[in-house]
TILUM-303676 format. One line per field, with one value per residue: residue in one letter; x, y, z of N, C-alpha, C in turn; residue number from 1. Coordinates in pm, whole numbers. Atoms other than C-alpha are relative to their C-alpha. Example, Ala and Ser with C-alpha at 12.3 -4.5 7.8 and 13.67 -1.06 7.14 Angstrom:
% residues 2
code <- a/s
neast <- 89/-82
nnorth <- -119/-119
nup <- 0/-6
caeast <- 1230/1367
canorth <- -450/-106
caup <- 780/714
ceast <- 90/-77
cnorth <- 120/109
cup <- 0/73
pos <- 1/2
This chain:
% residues 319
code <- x/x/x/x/x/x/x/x/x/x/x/x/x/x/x/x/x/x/x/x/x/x/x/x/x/x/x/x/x/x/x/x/x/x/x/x/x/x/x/x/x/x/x/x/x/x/x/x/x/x/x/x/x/x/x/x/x/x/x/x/x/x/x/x/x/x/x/x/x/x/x/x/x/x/x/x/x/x/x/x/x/x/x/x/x/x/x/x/x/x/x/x/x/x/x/x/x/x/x/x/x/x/x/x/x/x/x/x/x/x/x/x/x/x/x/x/x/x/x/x/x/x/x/x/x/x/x/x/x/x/x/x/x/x/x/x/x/x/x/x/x/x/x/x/x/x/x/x/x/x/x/x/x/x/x/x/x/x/x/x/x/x/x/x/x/x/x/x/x/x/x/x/x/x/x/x/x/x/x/x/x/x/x/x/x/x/x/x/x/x/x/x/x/x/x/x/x/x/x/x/x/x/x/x/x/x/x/x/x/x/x/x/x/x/x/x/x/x/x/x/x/x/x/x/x/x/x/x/x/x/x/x/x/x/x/x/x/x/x/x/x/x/x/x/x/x/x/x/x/x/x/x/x/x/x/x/x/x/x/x/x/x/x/x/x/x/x/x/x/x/x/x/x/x/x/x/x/x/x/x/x/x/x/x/x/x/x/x/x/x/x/x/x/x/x/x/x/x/x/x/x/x/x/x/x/x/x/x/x/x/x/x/x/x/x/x/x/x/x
neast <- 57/-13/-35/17/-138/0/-159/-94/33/125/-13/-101/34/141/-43/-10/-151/-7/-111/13/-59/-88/-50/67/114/174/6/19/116/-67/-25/-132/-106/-184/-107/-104/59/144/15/162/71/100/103/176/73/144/92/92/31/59/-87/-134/-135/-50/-29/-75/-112/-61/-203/-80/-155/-93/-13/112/87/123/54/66/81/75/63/114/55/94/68/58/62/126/70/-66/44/-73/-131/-131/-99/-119/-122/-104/-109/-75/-107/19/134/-34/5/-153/-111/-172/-120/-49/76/-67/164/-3/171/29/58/97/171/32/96/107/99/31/129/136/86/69/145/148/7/-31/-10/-50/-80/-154/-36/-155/-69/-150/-63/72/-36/-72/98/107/-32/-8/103/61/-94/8/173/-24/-33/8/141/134/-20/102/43/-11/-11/133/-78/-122/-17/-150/-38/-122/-81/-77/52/-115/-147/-100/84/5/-91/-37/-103/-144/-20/104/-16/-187/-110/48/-80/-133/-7/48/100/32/13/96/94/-44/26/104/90/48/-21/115/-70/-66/85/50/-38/16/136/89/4/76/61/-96/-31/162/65/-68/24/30/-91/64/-32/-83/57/38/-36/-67/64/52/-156/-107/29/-68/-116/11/-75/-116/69/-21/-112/-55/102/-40/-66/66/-15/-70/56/8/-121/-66/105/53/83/157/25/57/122/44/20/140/112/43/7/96/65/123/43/27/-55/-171/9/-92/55/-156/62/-54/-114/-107/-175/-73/41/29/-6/53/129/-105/51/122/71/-30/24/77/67/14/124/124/-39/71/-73/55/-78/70/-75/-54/-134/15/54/98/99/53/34/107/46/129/-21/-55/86/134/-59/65/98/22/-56/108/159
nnorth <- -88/73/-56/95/-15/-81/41/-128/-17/-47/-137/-125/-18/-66/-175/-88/-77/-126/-46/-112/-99/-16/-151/-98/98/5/151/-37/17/152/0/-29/93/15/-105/69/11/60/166/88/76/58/-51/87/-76/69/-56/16/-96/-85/-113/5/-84/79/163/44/-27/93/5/133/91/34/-12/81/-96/-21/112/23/-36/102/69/-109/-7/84/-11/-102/16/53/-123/-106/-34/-98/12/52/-47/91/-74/101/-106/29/88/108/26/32/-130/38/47/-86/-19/-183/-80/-48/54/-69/-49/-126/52/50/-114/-29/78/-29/-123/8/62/-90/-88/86/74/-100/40/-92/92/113/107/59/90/39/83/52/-120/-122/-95/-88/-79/-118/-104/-82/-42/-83/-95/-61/-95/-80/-84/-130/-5/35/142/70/80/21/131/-12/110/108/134/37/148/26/-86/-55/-107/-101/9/100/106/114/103/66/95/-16/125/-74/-130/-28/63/-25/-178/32/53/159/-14/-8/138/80/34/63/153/80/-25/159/114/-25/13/-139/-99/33/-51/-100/-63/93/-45/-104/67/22/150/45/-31/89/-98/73/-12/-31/-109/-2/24/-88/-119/-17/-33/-182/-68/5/-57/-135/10/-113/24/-54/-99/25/-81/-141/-93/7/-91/-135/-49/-111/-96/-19/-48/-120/-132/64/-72/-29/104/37/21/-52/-122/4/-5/-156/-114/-7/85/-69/16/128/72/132/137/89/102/49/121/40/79/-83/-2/-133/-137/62/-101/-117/-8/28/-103/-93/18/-100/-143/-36/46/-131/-131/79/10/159/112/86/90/142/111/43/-39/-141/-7/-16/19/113/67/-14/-149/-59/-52/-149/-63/-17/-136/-78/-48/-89/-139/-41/32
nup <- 100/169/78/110/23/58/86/43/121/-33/-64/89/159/-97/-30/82/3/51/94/-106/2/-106/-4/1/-133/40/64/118/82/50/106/-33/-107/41/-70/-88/-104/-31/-29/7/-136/-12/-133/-34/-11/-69/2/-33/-96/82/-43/139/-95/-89/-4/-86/47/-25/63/43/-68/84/137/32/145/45/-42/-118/-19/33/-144/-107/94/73/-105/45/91/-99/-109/-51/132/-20/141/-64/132/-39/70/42/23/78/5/-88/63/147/69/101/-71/79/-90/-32/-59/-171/-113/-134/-118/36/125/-22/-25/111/77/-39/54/94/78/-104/131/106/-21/-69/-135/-99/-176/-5/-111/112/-128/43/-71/-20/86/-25/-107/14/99/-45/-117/74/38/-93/41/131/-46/-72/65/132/-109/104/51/65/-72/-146/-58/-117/-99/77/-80/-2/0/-24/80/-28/-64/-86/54/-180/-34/104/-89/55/19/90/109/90/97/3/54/107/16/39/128/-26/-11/195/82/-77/76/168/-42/-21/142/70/-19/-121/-92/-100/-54/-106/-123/-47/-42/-74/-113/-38/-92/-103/52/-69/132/84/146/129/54/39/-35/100/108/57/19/105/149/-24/-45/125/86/132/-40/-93/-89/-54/-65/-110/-103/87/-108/-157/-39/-42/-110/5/50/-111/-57/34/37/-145/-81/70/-9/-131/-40/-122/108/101/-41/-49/95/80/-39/18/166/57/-184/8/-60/8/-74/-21/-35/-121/48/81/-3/41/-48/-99/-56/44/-50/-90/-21/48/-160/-42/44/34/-91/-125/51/32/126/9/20/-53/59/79/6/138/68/63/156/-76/135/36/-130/-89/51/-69/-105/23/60/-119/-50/116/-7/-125/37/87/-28
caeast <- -6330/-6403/-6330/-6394/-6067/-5914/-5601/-5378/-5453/-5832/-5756/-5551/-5790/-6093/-5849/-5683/-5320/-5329/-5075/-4927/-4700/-4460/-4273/-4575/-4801/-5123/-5268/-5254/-5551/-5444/-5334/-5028/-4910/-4576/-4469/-4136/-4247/-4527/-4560/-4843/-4994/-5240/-5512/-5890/-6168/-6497/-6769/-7079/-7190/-7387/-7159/-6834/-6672/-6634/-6395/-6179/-5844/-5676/-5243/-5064/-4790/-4489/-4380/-4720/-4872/-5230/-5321/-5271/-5595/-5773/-5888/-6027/-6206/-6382/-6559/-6619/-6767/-7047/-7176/-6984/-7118/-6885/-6649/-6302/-6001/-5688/-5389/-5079/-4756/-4481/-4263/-4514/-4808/-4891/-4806/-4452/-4136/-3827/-3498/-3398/-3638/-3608/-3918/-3966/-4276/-4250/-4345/-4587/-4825/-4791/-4965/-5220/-5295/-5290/-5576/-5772/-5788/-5853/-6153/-6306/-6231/-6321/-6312/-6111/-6081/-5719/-5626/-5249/-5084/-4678/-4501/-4753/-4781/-4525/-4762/-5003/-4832/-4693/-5022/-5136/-4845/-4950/-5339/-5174/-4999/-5180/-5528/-5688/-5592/-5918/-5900/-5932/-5863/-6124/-5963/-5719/-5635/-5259/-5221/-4871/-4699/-4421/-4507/-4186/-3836/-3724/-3959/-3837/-3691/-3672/-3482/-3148/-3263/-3554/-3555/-3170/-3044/-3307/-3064/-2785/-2646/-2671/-2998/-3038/-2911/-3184/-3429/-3294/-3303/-3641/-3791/-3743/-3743/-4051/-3810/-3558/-3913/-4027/-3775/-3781/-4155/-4243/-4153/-4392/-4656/-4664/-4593/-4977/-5120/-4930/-4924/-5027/-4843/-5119/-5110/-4748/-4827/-5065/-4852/-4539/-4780/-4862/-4472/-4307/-4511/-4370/-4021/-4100/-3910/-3603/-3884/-3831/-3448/-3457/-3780/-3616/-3464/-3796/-3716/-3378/-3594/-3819/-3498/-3419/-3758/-3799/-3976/-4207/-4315/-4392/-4701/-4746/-4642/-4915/-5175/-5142/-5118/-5433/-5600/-5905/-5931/-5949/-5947/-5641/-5694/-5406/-5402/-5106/-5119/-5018/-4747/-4549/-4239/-4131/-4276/-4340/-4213/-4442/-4781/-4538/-4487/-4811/-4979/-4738/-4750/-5087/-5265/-5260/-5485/-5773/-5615/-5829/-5560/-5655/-5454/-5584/-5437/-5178/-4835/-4728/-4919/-5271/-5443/-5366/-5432/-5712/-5890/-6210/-6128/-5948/-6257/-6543/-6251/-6313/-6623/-6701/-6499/-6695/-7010
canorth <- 1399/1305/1475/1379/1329/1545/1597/1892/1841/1920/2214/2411/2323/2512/2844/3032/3187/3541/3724/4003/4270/4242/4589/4792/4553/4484/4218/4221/4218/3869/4062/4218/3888/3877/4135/4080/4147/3949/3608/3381/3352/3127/3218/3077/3282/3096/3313/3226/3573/3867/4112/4118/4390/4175/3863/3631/3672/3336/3321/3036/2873/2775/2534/2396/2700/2729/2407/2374/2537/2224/2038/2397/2464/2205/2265/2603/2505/2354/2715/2954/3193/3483/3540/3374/3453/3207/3390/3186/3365/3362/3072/2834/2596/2634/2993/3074/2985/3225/3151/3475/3669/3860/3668/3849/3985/4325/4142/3917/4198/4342/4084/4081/4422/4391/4117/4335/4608/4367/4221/4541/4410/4686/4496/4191/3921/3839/3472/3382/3073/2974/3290/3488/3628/3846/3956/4058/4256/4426/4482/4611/4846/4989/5037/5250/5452/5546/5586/5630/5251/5073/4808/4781/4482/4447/4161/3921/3569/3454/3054/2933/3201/3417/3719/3863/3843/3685/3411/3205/2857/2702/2329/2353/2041/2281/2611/2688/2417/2482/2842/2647/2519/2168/2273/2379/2070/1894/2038/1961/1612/1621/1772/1431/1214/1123/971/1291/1469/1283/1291/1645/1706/1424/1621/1899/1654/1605/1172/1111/1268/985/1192/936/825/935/1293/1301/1238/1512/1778/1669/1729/2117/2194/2043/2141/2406/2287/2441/2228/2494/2752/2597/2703/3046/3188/3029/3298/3486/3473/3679/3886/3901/3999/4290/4459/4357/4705/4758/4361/4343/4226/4398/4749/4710/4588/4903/5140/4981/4780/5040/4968/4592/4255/4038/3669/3417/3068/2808/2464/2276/2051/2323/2217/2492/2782/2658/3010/3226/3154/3148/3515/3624/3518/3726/4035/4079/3835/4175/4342/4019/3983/3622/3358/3011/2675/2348/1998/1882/1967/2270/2137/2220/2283/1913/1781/1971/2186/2152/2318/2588/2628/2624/2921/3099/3086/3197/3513/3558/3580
caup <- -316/-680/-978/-1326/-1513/-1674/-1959/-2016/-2379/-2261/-2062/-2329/-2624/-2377/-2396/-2650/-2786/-2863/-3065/-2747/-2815/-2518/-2584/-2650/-2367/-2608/-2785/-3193/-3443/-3674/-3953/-3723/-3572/-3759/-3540/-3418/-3095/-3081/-2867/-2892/-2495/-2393/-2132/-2046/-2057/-1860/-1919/-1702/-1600/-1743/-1589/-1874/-1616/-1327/-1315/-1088/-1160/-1178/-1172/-1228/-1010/-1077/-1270/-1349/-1535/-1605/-1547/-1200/-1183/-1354/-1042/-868/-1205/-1285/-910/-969/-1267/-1075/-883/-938/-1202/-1186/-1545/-1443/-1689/-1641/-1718/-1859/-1848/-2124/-2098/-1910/-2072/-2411/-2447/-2666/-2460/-2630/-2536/-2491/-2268/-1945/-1753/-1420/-1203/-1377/-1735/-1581/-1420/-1765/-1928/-1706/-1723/-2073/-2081/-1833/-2060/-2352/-2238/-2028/-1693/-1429/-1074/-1054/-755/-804/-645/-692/-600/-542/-761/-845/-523/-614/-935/-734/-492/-793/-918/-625/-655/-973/-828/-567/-758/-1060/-909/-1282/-1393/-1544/-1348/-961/-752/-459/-298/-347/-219/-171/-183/-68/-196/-118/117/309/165/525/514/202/300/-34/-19/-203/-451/-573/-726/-575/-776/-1061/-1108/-1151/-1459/-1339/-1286/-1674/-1797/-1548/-1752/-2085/-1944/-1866/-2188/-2310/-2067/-1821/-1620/-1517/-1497/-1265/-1024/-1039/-968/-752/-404/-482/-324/4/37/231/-122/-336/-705/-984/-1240/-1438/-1306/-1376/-1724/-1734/-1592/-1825/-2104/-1957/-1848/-2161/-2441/-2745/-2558/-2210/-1971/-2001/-1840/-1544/-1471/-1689/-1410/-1092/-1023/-870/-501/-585/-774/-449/-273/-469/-510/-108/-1/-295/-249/109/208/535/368/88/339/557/302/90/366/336/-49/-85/182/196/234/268/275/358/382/702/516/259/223/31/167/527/677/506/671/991/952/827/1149/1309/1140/989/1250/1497/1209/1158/838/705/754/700/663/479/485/259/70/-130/-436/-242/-605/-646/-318/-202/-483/-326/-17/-209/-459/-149/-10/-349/-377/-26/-101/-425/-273
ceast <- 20/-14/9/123/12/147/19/0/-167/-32/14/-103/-128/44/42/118/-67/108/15/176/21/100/-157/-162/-156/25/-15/-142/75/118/165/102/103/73/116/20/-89/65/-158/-10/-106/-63/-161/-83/-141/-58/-129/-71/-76/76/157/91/87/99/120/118/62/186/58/137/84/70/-121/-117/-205/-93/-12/-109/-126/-84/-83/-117/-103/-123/-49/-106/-178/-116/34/-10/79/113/126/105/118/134/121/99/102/76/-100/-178/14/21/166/89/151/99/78/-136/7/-128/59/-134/-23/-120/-134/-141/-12/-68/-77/-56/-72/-148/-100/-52/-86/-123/-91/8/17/39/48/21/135/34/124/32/142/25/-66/-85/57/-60/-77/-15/33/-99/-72/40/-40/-147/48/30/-44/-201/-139/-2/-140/-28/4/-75/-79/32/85/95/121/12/166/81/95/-29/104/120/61/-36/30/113/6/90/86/-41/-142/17/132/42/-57/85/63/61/-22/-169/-82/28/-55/-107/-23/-25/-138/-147/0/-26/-113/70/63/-131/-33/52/-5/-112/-31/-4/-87/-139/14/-23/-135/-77/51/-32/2/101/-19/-3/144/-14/-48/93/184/-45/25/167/52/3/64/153/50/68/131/-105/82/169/-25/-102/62/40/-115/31/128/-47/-91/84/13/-120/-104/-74/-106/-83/13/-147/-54/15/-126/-98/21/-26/-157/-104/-163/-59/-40/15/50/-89/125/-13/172/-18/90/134/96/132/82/0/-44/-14/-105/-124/25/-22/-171/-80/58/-5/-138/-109/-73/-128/-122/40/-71/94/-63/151/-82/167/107/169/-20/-145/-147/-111/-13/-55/-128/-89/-138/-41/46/-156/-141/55/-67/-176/-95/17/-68/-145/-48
cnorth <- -61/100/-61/-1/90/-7/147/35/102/167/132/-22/68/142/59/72/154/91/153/1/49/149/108/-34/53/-128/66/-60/-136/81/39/-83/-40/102/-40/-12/-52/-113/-28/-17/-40/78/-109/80/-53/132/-20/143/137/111/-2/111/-39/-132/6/-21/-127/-29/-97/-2/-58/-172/-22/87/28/-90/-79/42/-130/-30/84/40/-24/-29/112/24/-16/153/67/128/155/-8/-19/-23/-73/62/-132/69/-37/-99/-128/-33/20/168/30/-5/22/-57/104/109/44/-55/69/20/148/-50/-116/83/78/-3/15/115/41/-113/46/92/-58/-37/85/1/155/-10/-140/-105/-50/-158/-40/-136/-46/159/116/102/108/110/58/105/124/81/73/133/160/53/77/108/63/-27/18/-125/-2/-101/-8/-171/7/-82/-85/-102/-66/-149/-39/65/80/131/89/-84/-89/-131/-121/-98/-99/-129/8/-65/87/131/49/-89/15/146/-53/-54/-145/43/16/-157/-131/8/24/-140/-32/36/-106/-94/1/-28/111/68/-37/7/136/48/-79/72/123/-43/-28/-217/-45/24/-127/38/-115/-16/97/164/8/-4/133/153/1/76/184/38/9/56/110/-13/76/-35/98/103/12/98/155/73/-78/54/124/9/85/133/93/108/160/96/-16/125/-13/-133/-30/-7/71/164/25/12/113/86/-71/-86/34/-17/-124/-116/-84/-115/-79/-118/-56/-121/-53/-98/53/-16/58/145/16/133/106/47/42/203/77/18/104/128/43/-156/125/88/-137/10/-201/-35/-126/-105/-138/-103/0/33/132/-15/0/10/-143/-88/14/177/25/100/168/67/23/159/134/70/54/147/44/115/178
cup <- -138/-48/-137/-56/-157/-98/-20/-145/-15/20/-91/-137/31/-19/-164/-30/-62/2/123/-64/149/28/37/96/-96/-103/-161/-39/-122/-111/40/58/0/50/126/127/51/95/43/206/18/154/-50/49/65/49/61/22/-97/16/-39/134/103/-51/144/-63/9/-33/11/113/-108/72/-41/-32/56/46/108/56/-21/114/15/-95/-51/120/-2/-119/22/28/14/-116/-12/-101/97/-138/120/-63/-24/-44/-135/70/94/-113/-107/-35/-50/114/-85/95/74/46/118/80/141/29/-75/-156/19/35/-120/-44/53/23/-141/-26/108/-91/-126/22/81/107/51/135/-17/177/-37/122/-78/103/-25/-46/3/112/24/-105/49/106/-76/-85/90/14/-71/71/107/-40/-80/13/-123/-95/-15/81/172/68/136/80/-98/107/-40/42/-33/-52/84/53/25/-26/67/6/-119/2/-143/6/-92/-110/-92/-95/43/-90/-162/-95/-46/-169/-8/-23/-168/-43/37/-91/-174/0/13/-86/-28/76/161/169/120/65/115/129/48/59/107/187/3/85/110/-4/85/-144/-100/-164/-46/-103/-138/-23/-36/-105/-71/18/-68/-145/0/-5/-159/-175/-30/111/108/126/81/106/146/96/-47/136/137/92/86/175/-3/-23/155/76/-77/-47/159/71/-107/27/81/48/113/-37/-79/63/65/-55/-85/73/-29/-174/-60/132/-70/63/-33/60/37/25/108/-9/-146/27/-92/63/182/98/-31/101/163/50/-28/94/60/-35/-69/52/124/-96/-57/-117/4/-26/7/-31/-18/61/-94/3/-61/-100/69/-133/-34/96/56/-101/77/128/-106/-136/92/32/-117/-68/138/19/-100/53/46
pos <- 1/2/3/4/5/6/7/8/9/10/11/12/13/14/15/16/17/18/19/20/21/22/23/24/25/26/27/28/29/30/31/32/33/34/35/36/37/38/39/40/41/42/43/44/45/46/47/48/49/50/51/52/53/54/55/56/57/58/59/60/61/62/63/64/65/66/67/68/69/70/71/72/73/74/75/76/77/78/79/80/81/82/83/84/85/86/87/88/89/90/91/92/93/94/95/96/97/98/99/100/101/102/103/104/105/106/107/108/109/110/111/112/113/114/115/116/117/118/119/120/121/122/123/124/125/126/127/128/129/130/131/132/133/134/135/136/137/138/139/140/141/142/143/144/145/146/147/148/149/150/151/152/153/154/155/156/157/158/159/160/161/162/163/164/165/166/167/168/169/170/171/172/173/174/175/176/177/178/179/180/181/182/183/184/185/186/187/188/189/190/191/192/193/194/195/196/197/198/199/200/201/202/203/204/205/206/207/208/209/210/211/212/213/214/215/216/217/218/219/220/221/222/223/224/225/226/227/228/229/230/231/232/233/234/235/236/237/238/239/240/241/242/243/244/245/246/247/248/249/250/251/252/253/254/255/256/257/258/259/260/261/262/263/264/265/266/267/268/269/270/271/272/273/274/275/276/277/278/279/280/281/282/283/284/285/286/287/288/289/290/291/292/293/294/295/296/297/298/299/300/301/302/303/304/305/306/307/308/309/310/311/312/313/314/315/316/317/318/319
């Protein structure tokens, strides 16, 4: 597959920061943006479509933000004429990165409710990949519960992500050690230095894909920018989080209770070496209800390995 090339400089100068009021979850008008609550977040708005109510919900993995979307993007771009809004959470990409912030799954579906309302959205496709899995279970949550929300989710497509509490096999040298304090002063090390980065990222590939040095490159640019390397350990912490909000954020729960309201798709790729268990159970437990499972080739990093496959999936579901 070819793909024209692309830069992380590119990506982020296509989107947009906007001044959000994290206490009171809304975006400011310019004149209020010195509000001490404010932080600048970036997002990407691709407008093809005459229909402003509809869009495809796009969520960011972790660490690699916004811009692991690039690749699937720039294929969608092609044929896929349906408004698509790129969300970009606090602390990842070019959106502000506080030292002091409580990042979690509660403050992430926030935001994105907040740029639903903002922009009108009534029906959303939501597709999540690695983390945000957990966002959109929590979002699903919220459309259960408060039944006159603005926006409703109609489906929603789960790429290597985290499903059932039981199922998460993380390697010790990854996000367990990213918690740690070693782990902090890993990525203090690798704000500056392409080197440390590199060792840290290079196993999110699987070793048949052979990541670039090039690619490296670009997704130092996306991670490290406005001094975002610490991101990395301060949010590592979401499979505990997982853990401790383990009934509301069950996948098999949710789908029974809202299977009649929206259709579940999950993908998984055949070489995840992070998440390897997930797809594992999902077969088993929501295989018995024709729940669409598929699995692609590859490693975790399946946006970089194999966007075409995951943007053909997308736009299939679209349709």
């Amino acid at each position: 597959m070819t793909t024209h090339k692309f830069t992380a400089k590119n990506w982020f100068d296509k989107g947009q920061r906007i001044a959000y009021n994290f206490k009171e979850k809304q975006f400011l008008i310019e004149s209020n943006s010195k509000d001490s609550n404010a932080l600048n977040v970036f997002h990407r708005l691709v407008n093809n479509s005459s229909n402003n109510s509809y869009c495809i919900t796009m969520l960011p993995g972790f660490p690699d933000g916004s811009f692991g979307w690039a690749k699937t993007e720039q294929l969608l771009a092609n044929d896929n004429n349906s408004q698509r809004l790129y969300v970009e959470y606090i602390g990842q990409g070019d959106s502000d990165k506080p030292k002091q912030f409580s990042y979690g799954v509660m403050e992430r579906a926030d935001l994105v409710e907040t740029m639903w309302e903002h922009y009108g959205i009534e029906e959303t496709f939501v597709v999540t990949f690695d983390y945000s899995s957990l966002v959109a279970m929590e979002l699903l949550r919220r459309q259960q519960e408060r039944k006159d929300r603005k926006t409703k989710t109609s489906k929603v497509l789960f790429i290597n992500g985290g499903l059932f509490t039981d199922a998460h096999s993380h390697p010790y040298m990854t996000t367990p050690l990213l918690k740690t304090s070693f782990g902090k002063m890993g990525t203090r090390m690798a704000q500056n230095s392409h080197f440390a980065f590199n060792l840290m990222m290079k196993d999110l590939w699987s070793k048949e894909y052979g990541v670039t040095k090039e690619e490296l490159n670009e997704i130092f640019d996306a991670i490290t920018r406005r001094n975002g390397a610490l991101f990395m350990h301060n949010a590592a912490g979401f499979v505990d989080e997982h853990k401790k909000h383990a009934e509301r954020l069950d996948l098999l729960n949710i789908y029974k209770e809202m299977c009649n309201e929206l259709s579940f798709h999950i993908v998984g790729s055949e070489k995840d070496q992070f998440e390897p268990n997930q797809i594992v159970k999902a077969k088993e437990r929501l295989g018995k209800y024709n729940v669409d499972i598929r699995m692609v080739p590859g490693g975790h990093m399946t946006t970089s390995e194999y966007p075409d496959l995951l943007a053909n999936i997308i736009k299939e579901l679209d349709n």
